[in-house]
C-alpha positions as CSV (number, residue, x, y, z in Angstrom):
1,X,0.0,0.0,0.0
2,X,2.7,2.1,0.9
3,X,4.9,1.4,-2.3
4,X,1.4,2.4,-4.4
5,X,0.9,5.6,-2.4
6,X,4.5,6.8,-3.0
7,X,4.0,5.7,-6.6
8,X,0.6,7.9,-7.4
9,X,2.1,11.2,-4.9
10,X,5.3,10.6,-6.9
11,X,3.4,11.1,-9.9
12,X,2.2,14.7,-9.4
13,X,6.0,15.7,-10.4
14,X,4.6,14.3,-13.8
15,X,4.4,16.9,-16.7
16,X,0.8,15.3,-17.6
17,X,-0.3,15.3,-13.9
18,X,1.1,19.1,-14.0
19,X,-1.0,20.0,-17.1
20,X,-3.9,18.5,-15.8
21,X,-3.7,19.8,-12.4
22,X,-3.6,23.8,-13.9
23,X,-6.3,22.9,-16.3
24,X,-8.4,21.4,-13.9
25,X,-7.8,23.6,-11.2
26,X,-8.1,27.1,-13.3
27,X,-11.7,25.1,-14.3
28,X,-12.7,24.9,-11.5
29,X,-11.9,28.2,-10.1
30,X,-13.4,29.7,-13.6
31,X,-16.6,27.6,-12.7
32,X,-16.8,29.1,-8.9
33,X,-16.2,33.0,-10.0
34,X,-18.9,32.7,-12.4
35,X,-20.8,31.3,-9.8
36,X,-19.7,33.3,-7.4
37,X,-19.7,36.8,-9.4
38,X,-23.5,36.9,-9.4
39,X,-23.6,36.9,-5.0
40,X,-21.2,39.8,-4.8
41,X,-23.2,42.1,-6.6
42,X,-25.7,40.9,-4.7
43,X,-23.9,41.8,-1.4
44,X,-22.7,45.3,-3.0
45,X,-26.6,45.9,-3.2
46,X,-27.3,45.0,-0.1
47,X,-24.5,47.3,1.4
48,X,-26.1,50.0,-0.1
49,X,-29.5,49.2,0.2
50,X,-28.5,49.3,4.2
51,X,-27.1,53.0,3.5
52,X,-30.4,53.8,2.0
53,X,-32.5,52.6,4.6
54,X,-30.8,54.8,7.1
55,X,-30.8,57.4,4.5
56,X,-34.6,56.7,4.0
57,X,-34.9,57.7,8.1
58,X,-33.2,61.3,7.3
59,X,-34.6,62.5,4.5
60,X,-38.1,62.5,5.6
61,X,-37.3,64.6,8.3
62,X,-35.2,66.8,5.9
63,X,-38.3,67.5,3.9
64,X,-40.5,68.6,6.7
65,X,-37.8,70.5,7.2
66,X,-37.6,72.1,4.0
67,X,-41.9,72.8,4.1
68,X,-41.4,75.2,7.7
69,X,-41.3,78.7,7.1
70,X,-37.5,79.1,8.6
71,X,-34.6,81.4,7.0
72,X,-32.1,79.5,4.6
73,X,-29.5,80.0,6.8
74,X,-31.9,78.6,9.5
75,X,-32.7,75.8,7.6
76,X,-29.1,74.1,6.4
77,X,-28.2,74.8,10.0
78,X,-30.9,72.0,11.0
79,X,-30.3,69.9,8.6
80,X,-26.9,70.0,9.7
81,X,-27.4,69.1,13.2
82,X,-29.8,66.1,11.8
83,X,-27.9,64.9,9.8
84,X,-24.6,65.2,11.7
85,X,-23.9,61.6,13.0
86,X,-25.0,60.0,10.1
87,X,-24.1,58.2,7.1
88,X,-24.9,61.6,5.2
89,X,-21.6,63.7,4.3
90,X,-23.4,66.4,2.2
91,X,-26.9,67.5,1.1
92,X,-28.1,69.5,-1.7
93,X,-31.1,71.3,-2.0
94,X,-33.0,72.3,-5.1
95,X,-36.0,74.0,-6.2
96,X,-38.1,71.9,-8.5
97,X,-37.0,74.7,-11.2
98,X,-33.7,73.7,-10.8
99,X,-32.6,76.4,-8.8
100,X,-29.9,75.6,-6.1
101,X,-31.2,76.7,-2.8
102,X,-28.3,75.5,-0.8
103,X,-25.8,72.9,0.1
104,X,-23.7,71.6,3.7
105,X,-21.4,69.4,3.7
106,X,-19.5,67.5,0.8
107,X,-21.4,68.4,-2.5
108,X,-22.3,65.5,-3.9
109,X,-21.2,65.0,-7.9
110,X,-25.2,64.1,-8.8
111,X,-26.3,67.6,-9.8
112,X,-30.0,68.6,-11.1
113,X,-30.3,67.5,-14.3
114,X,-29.4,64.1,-14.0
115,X,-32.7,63.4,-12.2
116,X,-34.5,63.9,-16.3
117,X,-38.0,63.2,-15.0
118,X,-37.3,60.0,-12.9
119,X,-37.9,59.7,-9.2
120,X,-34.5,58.8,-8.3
121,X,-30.7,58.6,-9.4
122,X,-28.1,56.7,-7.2
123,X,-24.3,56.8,-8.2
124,X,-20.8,55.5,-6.6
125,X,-17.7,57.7,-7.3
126,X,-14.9,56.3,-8.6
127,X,-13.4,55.1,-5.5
128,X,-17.0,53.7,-4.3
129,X,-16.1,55.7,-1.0
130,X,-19.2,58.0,-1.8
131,X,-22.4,57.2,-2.8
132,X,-24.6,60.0,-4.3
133,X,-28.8,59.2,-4.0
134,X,-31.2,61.8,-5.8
135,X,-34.6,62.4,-5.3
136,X,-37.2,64.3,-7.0
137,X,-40.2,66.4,-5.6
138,X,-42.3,64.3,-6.8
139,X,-41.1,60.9,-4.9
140,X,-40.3,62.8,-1.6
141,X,-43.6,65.2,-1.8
142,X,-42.5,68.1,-1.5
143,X,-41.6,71.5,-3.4
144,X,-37.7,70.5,-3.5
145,X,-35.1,68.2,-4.7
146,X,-32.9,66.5,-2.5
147,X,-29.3,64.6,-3.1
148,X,-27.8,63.2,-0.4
149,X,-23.8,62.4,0.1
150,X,-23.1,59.4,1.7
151,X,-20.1,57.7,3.5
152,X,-19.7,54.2,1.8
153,X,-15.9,53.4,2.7
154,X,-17.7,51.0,5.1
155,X,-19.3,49.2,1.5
156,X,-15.4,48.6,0.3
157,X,-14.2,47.1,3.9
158,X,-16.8,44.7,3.9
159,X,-16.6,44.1,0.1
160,X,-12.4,43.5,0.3
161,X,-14.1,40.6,2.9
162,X,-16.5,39.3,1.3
163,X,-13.8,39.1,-1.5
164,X,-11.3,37.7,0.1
165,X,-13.8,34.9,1.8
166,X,-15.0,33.7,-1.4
167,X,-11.5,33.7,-2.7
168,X,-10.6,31.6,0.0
169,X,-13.3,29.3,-0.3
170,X,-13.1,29.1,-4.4
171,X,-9.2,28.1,-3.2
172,X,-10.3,25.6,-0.8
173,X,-13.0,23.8,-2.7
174,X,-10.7,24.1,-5.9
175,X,-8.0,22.5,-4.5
176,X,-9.8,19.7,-2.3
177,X,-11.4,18.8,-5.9
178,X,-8.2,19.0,-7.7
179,X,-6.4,16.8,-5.0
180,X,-9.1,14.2,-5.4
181,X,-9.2,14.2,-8.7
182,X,-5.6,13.9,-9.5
183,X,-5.3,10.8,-7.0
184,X,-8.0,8.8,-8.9
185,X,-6.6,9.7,-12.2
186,X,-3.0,8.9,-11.1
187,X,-3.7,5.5,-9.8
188,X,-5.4,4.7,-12.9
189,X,-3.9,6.4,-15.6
190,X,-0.8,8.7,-14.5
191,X,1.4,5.8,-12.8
192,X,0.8,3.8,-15.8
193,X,1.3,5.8,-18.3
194,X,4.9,6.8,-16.1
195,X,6.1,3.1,-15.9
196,X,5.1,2.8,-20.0
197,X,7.4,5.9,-20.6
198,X,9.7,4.0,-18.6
199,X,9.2,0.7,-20.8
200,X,10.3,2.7,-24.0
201,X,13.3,4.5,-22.6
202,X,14.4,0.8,-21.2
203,X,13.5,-0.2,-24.9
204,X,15.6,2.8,-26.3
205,X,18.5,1.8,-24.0
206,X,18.4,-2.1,-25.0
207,X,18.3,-1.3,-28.8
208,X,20.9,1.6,-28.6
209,X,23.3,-0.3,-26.3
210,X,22.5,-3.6,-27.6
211,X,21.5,-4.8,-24.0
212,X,19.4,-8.0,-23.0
213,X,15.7,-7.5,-23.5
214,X,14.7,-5.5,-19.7
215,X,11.7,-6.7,-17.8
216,X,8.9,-4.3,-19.1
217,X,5.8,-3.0,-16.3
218,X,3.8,-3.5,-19.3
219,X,3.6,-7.4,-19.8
220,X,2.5,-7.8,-16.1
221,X,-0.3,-5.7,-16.1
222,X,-3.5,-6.8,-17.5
223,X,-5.9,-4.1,-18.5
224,X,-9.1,-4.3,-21.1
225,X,-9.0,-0.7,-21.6
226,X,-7.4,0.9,-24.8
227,X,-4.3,1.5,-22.5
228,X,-3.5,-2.0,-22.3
229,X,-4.4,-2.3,-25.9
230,X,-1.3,0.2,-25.9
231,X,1.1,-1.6,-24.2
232,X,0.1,-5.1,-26.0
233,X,1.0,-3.0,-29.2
234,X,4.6,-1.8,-27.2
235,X,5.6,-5.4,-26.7
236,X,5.1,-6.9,-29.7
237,X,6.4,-3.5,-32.0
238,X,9.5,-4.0,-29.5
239,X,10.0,-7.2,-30.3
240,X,9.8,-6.8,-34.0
241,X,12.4,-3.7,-34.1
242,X,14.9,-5.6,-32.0
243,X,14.9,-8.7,-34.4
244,X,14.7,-6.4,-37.4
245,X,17.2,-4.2,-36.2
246,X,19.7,-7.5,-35.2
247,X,19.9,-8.5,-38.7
248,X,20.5,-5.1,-40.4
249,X,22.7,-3.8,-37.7
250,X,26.5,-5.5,-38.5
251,X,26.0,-4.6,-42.4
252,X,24.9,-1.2,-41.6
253,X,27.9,-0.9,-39.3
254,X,30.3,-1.6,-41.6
255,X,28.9,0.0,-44.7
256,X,29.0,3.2,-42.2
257,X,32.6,2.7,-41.3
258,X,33.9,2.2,-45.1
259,X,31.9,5.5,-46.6
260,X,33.1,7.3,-43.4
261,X,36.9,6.4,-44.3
262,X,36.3,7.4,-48.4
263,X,34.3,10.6,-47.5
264,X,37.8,11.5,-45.2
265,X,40.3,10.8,-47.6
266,X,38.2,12.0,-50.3
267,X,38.2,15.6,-48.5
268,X,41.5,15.5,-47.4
269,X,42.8,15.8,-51.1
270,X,39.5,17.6,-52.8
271,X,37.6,20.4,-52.5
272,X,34.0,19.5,-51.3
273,X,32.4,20.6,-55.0
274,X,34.9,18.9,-56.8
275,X,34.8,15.7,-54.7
276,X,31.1,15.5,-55.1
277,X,31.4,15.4,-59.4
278,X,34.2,12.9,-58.5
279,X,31.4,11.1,-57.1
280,X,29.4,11.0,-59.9
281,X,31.9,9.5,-61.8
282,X,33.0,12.1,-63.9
283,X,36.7,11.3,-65.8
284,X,38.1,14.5,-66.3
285,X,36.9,18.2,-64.0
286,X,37.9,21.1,-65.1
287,X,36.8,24.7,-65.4
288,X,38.1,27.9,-66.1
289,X,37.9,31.0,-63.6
290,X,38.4,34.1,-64.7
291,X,40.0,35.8,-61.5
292,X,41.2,34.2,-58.8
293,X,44.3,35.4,-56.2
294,X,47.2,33.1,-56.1
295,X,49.4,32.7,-53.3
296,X,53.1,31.5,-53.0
297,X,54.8,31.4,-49.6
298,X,58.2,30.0,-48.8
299,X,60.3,29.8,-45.2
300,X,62.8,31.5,-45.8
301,X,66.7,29.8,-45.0
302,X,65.1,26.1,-44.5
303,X,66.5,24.3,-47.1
304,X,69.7,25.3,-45.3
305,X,68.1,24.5,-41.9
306,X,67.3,20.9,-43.1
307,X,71.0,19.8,-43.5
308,X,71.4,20.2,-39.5
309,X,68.5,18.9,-37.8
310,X,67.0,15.5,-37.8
311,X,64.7,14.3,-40.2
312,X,62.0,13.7,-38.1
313,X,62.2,17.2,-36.3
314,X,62.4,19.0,-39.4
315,X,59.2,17.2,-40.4
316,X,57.6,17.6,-37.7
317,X,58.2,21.4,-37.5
318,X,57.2,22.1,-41.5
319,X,54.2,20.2,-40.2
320,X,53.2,22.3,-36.8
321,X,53.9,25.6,-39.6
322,X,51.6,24.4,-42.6
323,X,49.2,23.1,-40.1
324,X,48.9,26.5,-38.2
325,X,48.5,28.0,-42.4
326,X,45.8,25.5,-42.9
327,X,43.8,26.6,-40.0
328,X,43.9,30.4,-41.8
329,X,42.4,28.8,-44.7
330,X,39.6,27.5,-43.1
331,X,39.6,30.7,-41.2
332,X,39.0,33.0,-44.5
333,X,37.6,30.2,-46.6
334,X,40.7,30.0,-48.9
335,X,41.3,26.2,-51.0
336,X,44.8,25.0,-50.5
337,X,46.0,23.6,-53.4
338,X,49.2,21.9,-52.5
339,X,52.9,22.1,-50.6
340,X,56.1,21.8,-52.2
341,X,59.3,21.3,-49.8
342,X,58.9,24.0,-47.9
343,X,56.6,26.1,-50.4
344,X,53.1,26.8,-49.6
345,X,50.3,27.3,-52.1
346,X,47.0,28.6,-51.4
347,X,44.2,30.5,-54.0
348,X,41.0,32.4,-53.5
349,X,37.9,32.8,-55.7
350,X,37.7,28.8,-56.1
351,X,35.8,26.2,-56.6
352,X,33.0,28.6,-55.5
353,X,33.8,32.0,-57.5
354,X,33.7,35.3,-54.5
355,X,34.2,39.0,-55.7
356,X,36.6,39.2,-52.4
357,X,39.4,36.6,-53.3
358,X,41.8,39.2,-53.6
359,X,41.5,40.7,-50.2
360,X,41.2,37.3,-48.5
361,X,44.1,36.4,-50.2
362,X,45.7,39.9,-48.4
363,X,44.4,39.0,-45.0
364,X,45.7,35.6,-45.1
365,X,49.5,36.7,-46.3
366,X,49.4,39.4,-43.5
367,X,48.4,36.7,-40.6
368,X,50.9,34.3,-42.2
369,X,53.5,36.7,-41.9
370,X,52.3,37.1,-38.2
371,X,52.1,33.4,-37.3
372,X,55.2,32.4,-38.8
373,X,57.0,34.8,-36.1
374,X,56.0,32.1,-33.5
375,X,58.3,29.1,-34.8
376,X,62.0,29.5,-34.5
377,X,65.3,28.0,-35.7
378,X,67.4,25.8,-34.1
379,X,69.5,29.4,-33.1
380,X,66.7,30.6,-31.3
381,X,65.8,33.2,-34.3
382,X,62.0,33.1,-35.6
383,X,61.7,32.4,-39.1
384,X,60.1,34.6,-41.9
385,X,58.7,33.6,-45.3
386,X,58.4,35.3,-48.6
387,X,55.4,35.8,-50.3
388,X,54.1,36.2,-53.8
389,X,50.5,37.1,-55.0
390,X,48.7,37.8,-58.5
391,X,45.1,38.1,-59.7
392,X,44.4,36.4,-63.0
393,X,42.9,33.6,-64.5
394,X,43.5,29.9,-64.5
395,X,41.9,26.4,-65.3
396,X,41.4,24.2,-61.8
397,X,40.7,20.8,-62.1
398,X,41.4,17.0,-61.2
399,X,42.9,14.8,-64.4
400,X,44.0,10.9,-64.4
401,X,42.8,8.0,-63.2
402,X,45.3,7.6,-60.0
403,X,46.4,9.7,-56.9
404,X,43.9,12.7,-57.8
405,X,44.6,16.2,-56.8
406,X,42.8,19.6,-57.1
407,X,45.6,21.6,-59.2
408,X,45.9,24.9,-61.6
409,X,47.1,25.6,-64.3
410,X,48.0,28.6,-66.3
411,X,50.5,32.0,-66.8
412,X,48.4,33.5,-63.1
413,X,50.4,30.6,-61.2
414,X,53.8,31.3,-63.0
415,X,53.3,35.0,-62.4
416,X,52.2,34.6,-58.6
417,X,55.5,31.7,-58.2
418,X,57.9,34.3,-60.2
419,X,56.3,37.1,-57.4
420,X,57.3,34.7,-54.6
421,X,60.7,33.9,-55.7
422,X,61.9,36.7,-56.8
423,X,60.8,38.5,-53.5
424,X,62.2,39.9,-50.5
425,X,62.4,37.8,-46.6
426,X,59.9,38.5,-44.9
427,X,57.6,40.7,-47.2
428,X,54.6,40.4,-49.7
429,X,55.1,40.8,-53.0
430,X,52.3,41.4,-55.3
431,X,51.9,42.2,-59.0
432,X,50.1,45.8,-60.4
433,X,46.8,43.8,-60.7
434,X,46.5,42.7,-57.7
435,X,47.7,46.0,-56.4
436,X,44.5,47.8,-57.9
437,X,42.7,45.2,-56.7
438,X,43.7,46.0,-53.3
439,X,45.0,49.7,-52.8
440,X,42.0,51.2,-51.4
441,X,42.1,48.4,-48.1
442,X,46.0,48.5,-47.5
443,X,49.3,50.1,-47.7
444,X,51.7,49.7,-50.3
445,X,55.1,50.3,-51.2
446,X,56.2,50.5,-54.8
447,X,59.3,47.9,-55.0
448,X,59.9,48.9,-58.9
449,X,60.2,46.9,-62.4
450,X,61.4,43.2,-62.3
451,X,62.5,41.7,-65.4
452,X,60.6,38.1,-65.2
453,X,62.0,34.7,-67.2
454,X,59.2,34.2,-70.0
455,X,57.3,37.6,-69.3
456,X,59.7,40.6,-69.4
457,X,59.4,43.8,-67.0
458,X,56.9,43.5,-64.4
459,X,55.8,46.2,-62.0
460,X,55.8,44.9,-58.5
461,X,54.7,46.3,-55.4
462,X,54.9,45.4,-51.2
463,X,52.2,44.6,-49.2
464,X,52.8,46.7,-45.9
465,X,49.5,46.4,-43.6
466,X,46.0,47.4,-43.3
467,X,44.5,50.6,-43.7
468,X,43.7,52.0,-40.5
């Protein structure tokens, strides 16, 4: 009994026994104000019907008041005095003309002319501490109007009460009904419902994890309602999966592991674009771009470098330097196309064409330059590279049947490797068309006219930095 108990209480911290507990809850509270709503204006009435009734024993003697042949100043006095410890703050008296004859008191906001012909005209203020009652010669008799003033702060105490009692009883009754409610449907439903979930993460776990079948809630209960027509359906759908699952599982696995290795090495060596019409067996890719930015960068004094360390180190250091240049690729979305020795070369504005090639091809040289700092020689010096660049076009592509590789060809790449080589340590060499490419972003500094094997006198100019 115990075990049960904790089992439907435990089930309250349910989402589902959550949702039902607001909706039935807010229901029931919905059903009781409407209920309700009708029995405080009822009460409001009767507040002030109470004020009117000890009004009702004032007035009267007002308007006999009002008929005795007594000065006006005589007159308000009395009614004053009558009127003094009563609910009445204020009276004002009118002539059936509409002619004030005099007021005491608070004036009450009713004036004249709201009476229009009727007997009476009652009215709270905003505040409902004041509550105004007109009446009209003809109901009281007489030859004058009367409106009374009256103190009804009392009418908002005893409303806040009477609020705040059937707030606490809609509360009480809400929640008694609720409580019930929820313990009846969390025996029969919630708790079941719970261990089910708890059935198909166990089921989850098994399949994922390739565990021995669990021991499910569901095939020891015995139910004739559609729930147990649900967790009939669980067990045998579980049973199915797991078998169906079994026998696709190993050749899935390794079919998974083989395309996994391919996709890797295939995107190791090609672009993603490229390696995709690769897949579609296509024999020979190639296309021509009209502009793209080449770069050429080489370390400077490592050929000499790699005649005094060990073979190993000097690998392993080329490899910490073009690793750190390959993570500035990625970084301004730039396709490496290959390394030579110690030669790195990397292009913008392909496989996917961009109108910005050139000045990610600027950004790139200038972090290069920057990175390169943080790798030194075996004397303890940092290295620096020299770099080439030039805008022009070329034909990419992937040709043969063996060893494939994303490469370009054309005069750009002998332009941008004649830039590189016949540079200066530790600057960036670019042609005049790259250079108006460029000139507006970033500082130059006109090196002169090189004569160039193949191409004659070329105008070269040095990188420096970023405009500010």
């Amino acid at each position: 009994m115990s075990t049960w108990l904790a089992a439907v209480l435990n089930s309250f911290k349910a989402r589902l026994s959550q949702h039902i507990i607001f909706w039935v809850f807010l229901s029931l509270v919905l059903i009781e104000v409407i209920i309700l709503i009708p029995s405080y204006y009822m009460r409001e009435h009767e507040l002030l019907w109470q004020i009117e009734d000890v009004s009702a024993a004032i007035v009267p003697s007002i308007a006999r008041l009002t008929q005795q042949e007594v000065k006006r100043d005589k007159l308000l006095e009395k009614i004053n005095n009558l009127t003094r410890y009563s609910v009445i703050l204020g009276v004002a008296i009118y002539e059936p003309s509409g002619q004030l004859i005099g007021t005491f008191g608070e004036s009450p906001e009713i004036k004249f002319f709201a009476l229009k012909g009727m007997d009476m005209v009652r009215a709270r203020n905003q505040d409902g501490s004041r509550y105004d009652i007109a009446w009209s010669a003809r109901k009281l008799g007489i030859n004058y109007v009367i409106i009374a003033r009256h103190d009804a702060a009392s009418v908002n105490r005893e409303l806040s009460a009477y609020i705040r009692r059937i707030a606490g009883l809609v509360l009480l009754i809400s929640a008694f009904v609720t409580s019930v409610t929820m313990l009846v449907l969390g025996s029969t439903l919630i708790v079941p419902i719970l261990r089910l979930r708890d059935d198909l993460i166990a089921a989850g776990e098994a399949i994922a994890k390739d565990k021995a079948n669990p021991k499910f809630y569901s095939l020891s209960v015995k139910r004739d309602d559609e729930l147990g027509e649900v967790m009939k359906a669980f067990n045998k759908m579980y049973q199915r999966v797991r078998q169906e699952i079994n026998e696709r599982k190993l050749a899935e696995e390794i079919l998974r592991v083989e395309q996994e290795k391919s996709e890797r090495l295939l995107l190791n060596i090609l672009p993603f674009s490229i390696a995709e019409q690769l897949k579609q067996q296509q024999s020979c890719i190639a296309e021509r771009f009209e502009e793209v930015t080449i770069l050429f960068a080489d370390i400077v004094g490592f050929t000499s470098l790699a005649a005094r360390i060990p073979p190993i180190e000097l690998v392993s250091l080329l490899n910490e330097i073009f690793s750190a240049f390959d993570r500035l690729a990625s970084l301004y979305s730039l396709e490496k196309i290959k390394t030579i020795g110690d030669a790195y070369m990397v292009v913008g504005g392909l496989p996917s064409p961009r109108s910005d090639h050139a000045s990610a091809i600027a950004e790139i040289a200038l972090d290069m330059q920057r990175e390169i700092t943080r790798f030194q020689r075996d004397n303890g010096e940092p290295f620096s590279i020299r770099i080439g660049i030039h805008t022009g076009p070329v034909v990419a592509g992937v040709i043969g049947l063996k060893k494939f590789s994303y490469d370009l060809w054309g005069d750009a790449v002998n332009i941008a490797s004649r830039m590189e080589s016949l540079g200066i340590a530790g600057s960036i060499q670019v042609t005049a068309t790259t250079y108006e490419l460029l000139r507006e972003k970033y500082l130059f500094e006109e090196r002169g006219v090189l004569k160039v094997k193949g191409r004659g006198e070329i105008l070269a100019y040095l990188l420096k930095g970023r405009k500010s």
